[in-house]
Every structure is written in C-alpha cells, then in structure tokens.
C-alpha positions in Angstrom: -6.0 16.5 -13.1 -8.0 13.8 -11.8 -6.9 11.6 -14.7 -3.2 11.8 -13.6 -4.5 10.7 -9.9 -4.8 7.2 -11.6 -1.1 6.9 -12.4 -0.1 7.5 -8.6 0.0 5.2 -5.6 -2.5 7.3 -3.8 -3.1 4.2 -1.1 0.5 3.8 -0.3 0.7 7.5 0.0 -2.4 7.6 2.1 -2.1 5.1 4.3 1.5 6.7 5.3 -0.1 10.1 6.2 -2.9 7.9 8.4 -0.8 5.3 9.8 2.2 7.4 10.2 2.1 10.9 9.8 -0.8 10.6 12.7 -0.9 7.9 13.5 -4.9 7.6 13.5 -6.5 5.2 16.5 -9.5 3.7 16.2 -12.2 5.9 17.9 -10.4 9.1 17.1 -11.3 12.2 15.0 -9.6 13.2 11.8 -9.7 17.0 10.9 -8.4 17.1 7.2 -7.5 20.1 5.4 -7.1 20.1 1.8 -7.2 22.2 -1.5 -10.2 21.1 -4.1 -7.9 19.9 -6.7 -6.4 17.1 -4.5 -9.7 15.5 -4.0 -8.9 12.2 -5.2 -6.0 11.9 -2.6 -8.5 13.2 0.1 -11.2 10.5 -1.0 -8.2 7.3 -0.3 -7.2 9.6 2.9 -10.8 9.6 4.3 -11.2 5.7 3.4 -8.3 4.6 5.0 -9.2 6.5 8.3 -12.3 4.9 8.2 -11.1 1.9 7.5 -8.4 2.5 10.7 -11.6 3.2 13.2 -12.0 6.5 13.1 -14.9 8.0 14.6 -15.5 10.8 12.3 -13.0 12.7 9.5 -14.5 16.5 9.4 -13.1 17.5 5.7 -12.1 21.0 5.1 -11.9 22.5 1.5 -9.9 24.8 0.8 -9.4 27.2 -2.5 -7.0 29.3 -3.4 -8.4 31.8 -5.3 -11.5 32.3 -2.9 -8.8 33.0 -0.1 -7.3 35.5 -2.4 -10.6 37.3 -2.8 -10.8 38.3 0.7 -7.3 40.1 0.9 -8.0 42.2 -2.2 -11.5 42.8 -1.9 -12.8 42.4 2.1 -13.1 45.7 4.0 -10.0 46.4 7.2 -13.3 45.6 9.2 -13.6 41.7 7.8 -9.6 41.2 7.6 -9.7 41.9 11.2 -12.7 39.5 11.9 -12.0 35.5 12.2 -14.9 33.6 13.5 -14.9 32.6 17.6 -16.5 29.5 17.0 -14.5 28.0 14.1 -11.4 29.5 16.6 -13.4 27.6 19.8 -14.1 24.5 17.7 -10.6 23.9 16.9 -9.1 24.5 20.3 -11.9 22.0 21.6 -11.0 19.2 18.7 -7.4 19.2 20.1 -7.6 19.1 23.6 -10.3 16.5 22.9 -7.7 14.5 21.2 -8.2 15.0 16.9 -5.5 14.1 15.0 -4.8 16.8 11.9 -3.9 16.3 9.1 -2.8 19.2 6.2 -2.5 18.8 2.3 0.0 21.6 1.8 0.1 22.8 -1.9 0.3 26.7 -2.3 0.5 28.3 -5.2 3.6 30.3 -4.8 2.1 33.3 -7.1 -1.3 33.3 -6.0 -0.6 36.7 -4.1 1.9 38.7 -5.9 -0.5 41.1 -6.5 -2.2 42.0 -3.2 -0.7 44.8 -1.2 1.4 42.8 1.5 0.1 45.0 4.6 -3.8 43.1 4.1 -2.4 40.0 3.7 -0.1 40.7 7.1 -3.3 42.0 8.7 -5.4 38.7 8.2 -2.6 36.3 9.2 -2.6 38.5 12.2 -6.2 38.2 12.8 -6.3 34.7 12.3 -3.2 34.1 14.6 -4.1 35.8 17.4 -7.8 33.8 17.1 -6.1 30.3 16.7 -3.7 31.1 19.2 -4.4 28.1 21.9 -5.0 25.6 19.3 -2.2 26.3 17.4 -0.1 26.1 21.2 -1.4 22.6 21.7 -0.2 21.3 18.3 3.1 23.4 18.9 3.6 21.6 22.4 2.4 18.3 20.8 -0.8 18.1 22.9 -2.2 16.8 19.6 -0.4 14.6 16.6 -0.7 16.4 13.2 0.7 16.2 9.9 1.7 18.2 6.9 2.2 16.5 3.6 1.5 18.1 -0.1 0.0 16.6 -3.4 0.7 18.9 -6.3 -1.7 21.4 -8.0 -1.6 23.1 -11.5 -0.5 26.3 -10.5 2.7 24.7 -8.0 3.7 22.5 -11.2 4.0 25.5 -13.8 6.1 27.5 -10.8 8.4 24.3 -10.3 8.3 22.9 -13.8 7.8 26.4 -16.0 9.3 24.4 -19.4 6.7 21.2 -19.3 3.4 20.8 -20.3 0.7 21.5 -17.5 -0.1 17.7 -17.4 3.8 16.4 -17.8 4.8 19.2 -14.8 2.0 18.1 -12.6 3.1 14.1 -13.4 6.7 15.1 -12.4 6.1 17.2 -9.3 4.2 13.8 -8.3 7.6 11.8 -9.2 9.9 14.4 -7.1 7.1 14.4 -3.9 6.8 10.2 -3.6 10.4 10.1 -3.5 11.1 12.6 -1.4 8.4 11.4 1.0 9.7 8.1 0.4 6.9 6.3 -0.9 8.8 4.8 -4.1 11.1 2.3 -3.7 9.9 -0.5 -1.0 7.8 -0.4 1.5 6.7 3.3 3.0 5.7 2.8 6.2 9.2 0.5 6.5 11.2 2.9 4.8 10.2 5.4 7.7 11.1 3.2 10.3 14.6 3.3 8.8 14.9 6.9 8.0 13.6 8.2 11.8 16.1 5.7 13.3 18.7 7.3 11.4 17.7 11.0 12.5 17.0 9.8 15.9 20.8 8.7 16.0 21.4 11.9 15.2 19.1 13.5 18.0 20.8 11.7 20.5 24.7 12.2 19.6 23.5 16.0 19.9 21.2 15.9 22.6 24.7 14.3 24.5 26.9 17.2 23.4 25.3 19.7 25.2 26.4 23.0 22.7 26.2 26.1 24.0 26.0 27.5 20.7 26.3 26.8 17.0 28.5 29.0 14.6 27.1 29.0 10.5 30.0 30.3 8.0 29.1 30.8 4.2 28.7 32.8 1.7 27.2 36.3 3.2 26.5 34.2 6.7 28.6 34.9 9.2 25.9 33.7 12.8 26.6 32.5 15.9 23.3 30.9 17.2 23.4 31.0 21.1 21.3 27.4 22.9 19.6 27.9 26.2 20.5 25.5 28.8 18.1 21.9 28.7 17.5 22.4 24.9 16.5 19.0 23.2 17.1 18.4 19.9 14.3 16.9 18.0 14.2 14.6 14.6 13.0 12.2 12.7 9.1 12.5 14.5 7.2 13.6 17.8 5.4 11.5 20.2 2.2 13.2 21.6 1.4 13.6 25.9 0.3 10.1 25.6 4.0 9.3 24.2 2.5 7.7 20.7 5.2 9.0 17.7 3.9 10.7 14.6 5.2 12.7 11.7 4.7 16.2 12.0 6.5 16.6 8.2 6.5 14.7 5.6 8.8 14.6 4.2 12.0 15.4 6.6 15.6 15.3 7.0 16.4 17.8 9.6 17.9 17.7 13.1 16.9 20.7 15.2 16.4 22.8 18.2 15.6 26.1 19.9 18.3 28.9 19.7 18.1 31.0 22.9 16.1 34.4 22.1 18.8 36.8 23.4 22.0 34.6 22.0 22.1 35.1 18.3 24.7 37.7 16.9 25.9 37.8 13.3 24.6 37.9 9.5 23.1 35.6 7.7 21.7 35.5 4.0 19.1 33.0 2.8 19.8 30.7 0.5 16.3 30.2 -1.3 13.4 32.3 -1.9 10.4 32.0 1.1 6.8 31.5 -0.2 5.4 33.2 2.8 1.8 32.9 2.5 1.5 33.5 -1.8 4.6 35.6 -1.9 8.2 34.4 -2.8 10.7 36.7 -0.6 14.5 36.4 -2.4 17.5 37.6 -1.7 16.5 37.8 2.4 19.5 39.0 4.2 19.0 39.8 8.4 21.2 41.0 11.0 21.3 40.1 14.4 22.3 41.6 17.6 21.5 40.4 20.9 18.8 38.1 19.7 16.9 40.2 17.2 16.9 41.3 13.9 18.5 45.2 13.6 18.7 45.1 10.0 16.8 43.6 7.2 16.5 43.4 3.8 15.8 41.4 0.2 16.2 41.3 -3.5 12.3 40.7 -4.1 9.3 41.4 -2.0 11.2 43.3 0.8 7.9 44.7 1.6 6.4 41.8 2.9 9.5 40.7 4.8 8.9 43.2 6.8 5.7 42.9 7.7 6.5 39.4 8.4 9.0 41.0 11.2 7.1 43.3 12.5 4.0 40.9 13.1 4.7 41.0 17.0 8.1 41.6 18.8 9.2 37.7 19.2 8.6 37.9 15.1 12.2 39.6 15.1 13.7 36.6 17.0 14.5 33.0 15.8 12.2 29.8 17.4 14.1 27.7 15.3 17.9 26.2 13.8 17.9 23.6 11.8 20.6 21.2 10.4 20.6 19.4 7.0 22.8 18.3 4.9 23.5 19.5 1.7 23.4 15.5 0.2 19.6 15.2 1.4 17.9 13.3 -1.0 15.6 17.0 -1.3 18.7 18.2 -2.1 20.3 16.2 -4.6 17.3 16.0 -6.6 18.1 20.0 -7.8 14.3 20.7 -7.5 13.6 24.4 -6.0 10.0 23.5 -4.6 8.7 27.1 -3.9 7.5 25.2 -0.7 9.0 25.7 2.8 7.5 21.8 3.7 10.3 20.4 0.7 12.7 23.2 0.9 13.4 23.7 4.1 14.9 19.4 3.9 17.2 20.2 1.3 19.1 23.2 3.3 20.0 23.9 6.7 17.1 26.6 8.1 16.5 29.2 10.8 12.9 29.8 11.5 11.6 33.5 12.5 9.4 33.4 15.6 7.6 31.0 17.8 9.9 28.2 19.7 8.3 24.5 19.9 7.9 24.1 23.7 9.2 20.6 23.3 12.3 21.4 22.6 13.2 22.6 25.9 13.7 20.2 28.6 9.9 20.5 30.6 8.7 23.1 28.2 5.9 21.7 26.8 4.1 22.2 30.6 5.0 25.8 30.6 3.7 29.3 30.0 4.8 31.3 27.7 6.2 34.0 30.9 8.0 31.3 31.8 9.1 29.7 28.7 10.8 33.8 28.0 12.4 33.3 31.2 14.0 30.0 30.0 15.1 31.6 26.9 12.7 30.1 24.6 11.2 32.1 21.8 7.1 33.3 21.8 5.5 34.9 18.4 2.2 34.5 16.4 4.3 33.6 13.7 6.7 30.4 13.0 9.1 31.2 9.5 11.6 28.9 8.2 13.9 30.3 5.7 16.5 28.6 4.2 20.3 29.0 4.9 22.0 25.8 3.8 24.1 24.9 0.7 27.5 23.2 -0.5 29.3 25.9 0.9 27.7 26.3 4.4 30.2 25.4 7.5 28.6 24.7 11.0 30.4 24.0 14.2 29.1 23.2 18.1 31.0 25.4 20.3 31.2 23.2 23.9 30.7 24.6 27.3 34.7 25.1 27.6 34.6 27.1 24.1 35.9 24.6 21.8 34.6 24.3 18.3 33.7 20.6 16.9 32.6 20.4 12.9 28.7 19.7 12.8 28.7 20.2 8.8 31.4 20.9 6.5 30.7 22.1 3.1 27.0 21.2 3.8 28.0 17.3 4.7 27.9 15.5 8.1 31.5 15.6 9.6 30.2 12.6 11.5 29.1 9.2 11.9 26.7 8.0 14.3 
C-alpha cells in the first residue's frame, strides 16, 4: 500500500483538506482521525498543519478490525460504556476552537457478520456520550472536515474484478477527481465549484418553498420546509464567519424538511453502508413527518434499529438536491460510501437537523429548535434517492409547482 502513496499527489491533496477543508490558522489545534493504512497521507497532513502554524495536531488511529472486536466479543456492560473523559476532551477541543479533520474510508463488509442490535447499542452509547461535541460541529461552533483515502478492503468492494494493487490505484483516480484535485489548481478549482453551488444557495434561499415534491420510480414524497429555512452549499463558515469544507468532495444544495411535513413514499436508490453494513433495497413511508412503514431487500434488520435509535431517528434532518450529471455521477462508480454517494444522487437524511439551516438556529435549544420545526436525533443518515429518472419541483407559498430537477438535471440556470 505504501508503495502506491508514491504515485499520488498526497501534498496537493493535503494541503486542500488543511487549507480548505478547515481552514487551519496559525496557533490552532488539529484533531485528525484516520485509519492505519492511510498513514502516508496523515504524515503530509500533519506536515502541512505544522507548516500552516498549528499549535499542536493530536493524531487518532483508527483500525477497523479492532473496532469490530468490541461489537462481537465485548460484554452488553462495555458496549454500554464510552469513556467521560475522551467524551469531555472532545467537547472541550471544540469550544476551545480545534479544527477536525476525518479520513473517511470504511470497509463496507467489515460488519456483515455481527448481530446488528450490538452494533446499534454502541453507536447509542457513544452518541449519547459525544452528544455536545458532536452539537457544536453540527451548529458550526467548530470547522471540520471529512475526506477519504482508499484502503484494501474499500477497493476490492468498489473494484471486485482488479487486482488488490490496480483497485486500490483506481479508487485513488476516481477520489482526486471527484474531490477535484486533478486537473489545475485545487484550492482554485474550489473557489470555482463553491461559487457555483453558492449561486445555487441563493436562487433557493430567494424562493422561499414551502415544500418540495420527489416523483420516480417507487418515490412518490412531498417534503414539507419550515418557515426561515436556509439552504446551504458549497461550504460553512464557522461563529467567527471563516468558510470551510465540511465534505469533500460535494455537489449538493440542501436544507431542513420540517419534522411534521413529510407525507409520501420513497425508495432509495443505492445501498447505505451504515456503520460496516450495506442496507439495499430501503423503502420508507411517511405520514405526518415519520416513518410508519419500513422495509429493505438486504439487511432490513439493521434498518431498523437505525429507526428506532431515538424517536427523531424516524424523522428526516435532511433533503438534498443533486443532479444526476454530477461529476460523482457520471463517473458510474457505486462508492459503498455515503461521503461520495450521497454527491452523485439527490438524498434525504434520517435524523438530526443542522441548526444552521434554520434562520437563528444555530443559537438555539434543541426545545426550541422542535418548536421551529427542526429535526433532533442522536443519529444523522443520508440515504440516497436520486437518479435519471427522479423529478423534483418547489411548490410556492400560493401552491404553484416550479421544476427544481427534471429527469435528475437542473431545470435552471443561475
């Protein structure tokens, strides 16, 4: 593995996850999370932050199969124990202004043999623990980042017919493009592509929709928006008003459905990797906001306990439009990752709202961010709705429908 590192523009890619995805300033704390086998990439990562100023980069390791241990062998007792301190330590790092930074590469197998109530368990311990740090990141408190570098066991799921090395050398190909490090300049190529979504933003952010209405194959869903929804694209900027990447990469638009507004069916249109185990097939119905019925082709099991993780787990945080040309898209690559998937389809995400977008939300509680019709869960799920065939309209304040996307393209220009 290491040997391939040498064939990739890990400094380019790098410096984009410091300079942009964070945006690291000089005197400030990197918290960087990363699987073993991307070590090289971490080594340029923690050189360029050190090079940018930073005042310390705390590295944390992760592995796979040591995670996998502790669902399958770990007493109920220790799946329901997450240390206070490591819980504490992270809450204090974000309020005292760390920048975070994720290398995202599950293997989308890794759990296909662990009974799906311990693995719904542990997430649930470690959500509840993680709870206020993971609502400062949420409400942008904190700038973070989630970008991926491929390991052997992603390839072979994405690239089954090559050669260990060849898959792992081509999943590197398809994630540089999509995160647009080939071709130019990256940190210029960025500039570009979130001044493009952020036209985007703000021709929606002007129409005001009251609700958005998805027609496709076995999706039939009118998403309901609460009043002062923002939509959001193309990058955050932090309390201090400094932008950053949250994703890279991304090509989505998107905002909060209101929790008691969405009525309809809807059927995924890729399989979810949710935590080491690929749901397919997922189909959900809702009715006033939350999900009556449920069911899918694969692993149906652990899309329920995804749904029955808390009650807000049965409402949507999330809609998301992309269009079906997206480079993600066109390049006919099924990832197994939500981080790469998720821009090549339009997506609904099960669960917790982003407080920012709602108009003041980011300053309030979660009583009163229920009252405003925003969405509050331990869990945040994207799953994937969008294709060629997917229709999506705005319906205005007076009830009239306006094309959004029409067999999965832009019906407009901005």
């Amino acid at each position: 593995m290491e040997a391939l590192y040498k064939e990739v523009p890990l400094e380019a890619y790098a410096r984009l996850a410091v300079k942009k995805g964070v945006a690291l300033e000089a005197g400030q704390m990197l918290v960087l999370r990363a699987p073993l086998e991307a070590a090289p990439f971490v080594r340029e990562i923690v050189r360029i932050a050190y090079e940018a100023g930073a005042a310390y980069v705390h590295v944390e390791w992760s592995d796979g199969e040591t995670g996998k241990m502790r669902y399958k062998v770990a007493s109920e007792a220790a799946l329901r124990t997450f240390p206070k301190w490591l819980a504490d330590g992270y809450e204090a790092m974000a309020r005292e202004g760390a920048a975070f930074l994720t290398v995202y590469a599950p293997d989308p197998d890794l759990l296909v043999d662990v009974p799906p109530e311990r693995v719904a368990l542990a997430n649930k311990t470690v959500g509840e623990a993680t709870k206020p740090y993971r609502a400062l990141l949420m409400s942008d408190h904190a700038r973070w980042s989630l970008l991926s570098a491929p390991t052997a066991a992603w390839a072979k799921k994405v690239f089954p017919d090559l050669p260990p090395a060849e898959a792992v050398r081509t999943l590197w190909r398809h994630i540089l493009a999509a995160s647009r490090v080939t071709g130019g300049d990256p940190l210029e190529n960025w500039e570009k592509h979130a001044g493009a979504l952020g036209r985007r933003v703000r021709y929606l952010n002007e129409k005001r929709y009251r609700a958005l209405h998805f027609r496709g194959p076995g999706t039939d869903l009118v998403v309901g928006l609460p009043e002062g929804h923002v939509w959001q694209g193309g990058g955050s900027r932090d309390r201090r008003g400094i932008f950053f990447l949250p994703n890279i990469p991304t090509e989505e638009v998107y905002t909060l459905p209101h929790r008691e507004r969405v009525d309809g069916v809807v059927a995924a249109t890729k399989p979810l990797n949710y935590n080491g185990v690929l749901i397919d097939g997922i189909r959900l119905e809702f009715r006033d906001g939350a999900v009556v019925s449920a069911s899918a082709k694969t692993n149906e099991a652990a899309l329920r306990h995804l749904l029955e993780m808390d009650e807000g787990a049965r409402r949507l945080g999330e809609v998301a439009l992309v269009p079906d040309d997206s480079p993600i898209s066109r390049s006919g690559v099924l990832f197994y990752n939500t981080l790469y998937d998720e821009n090549a389809a339009c997506h609904l995400a099960l669960g917790k709202a982003y407080p920012t977008t709602l108009e003041g939300g980011a300053a309030l509680d979660e009583a009163a961010l229920l009252r405003r019709g925003a969405n509050v869960s331990l869990v945040h799920e994207d799953f994937m709705i969008g294709s060629g065939a997917l229709d999506v309209d705005g319906v205005t304040e007076a009830g009239d429908r306006e094309p959004l996307l029409v067999s999965g393209r832009w019906a407009f220009d901005v």
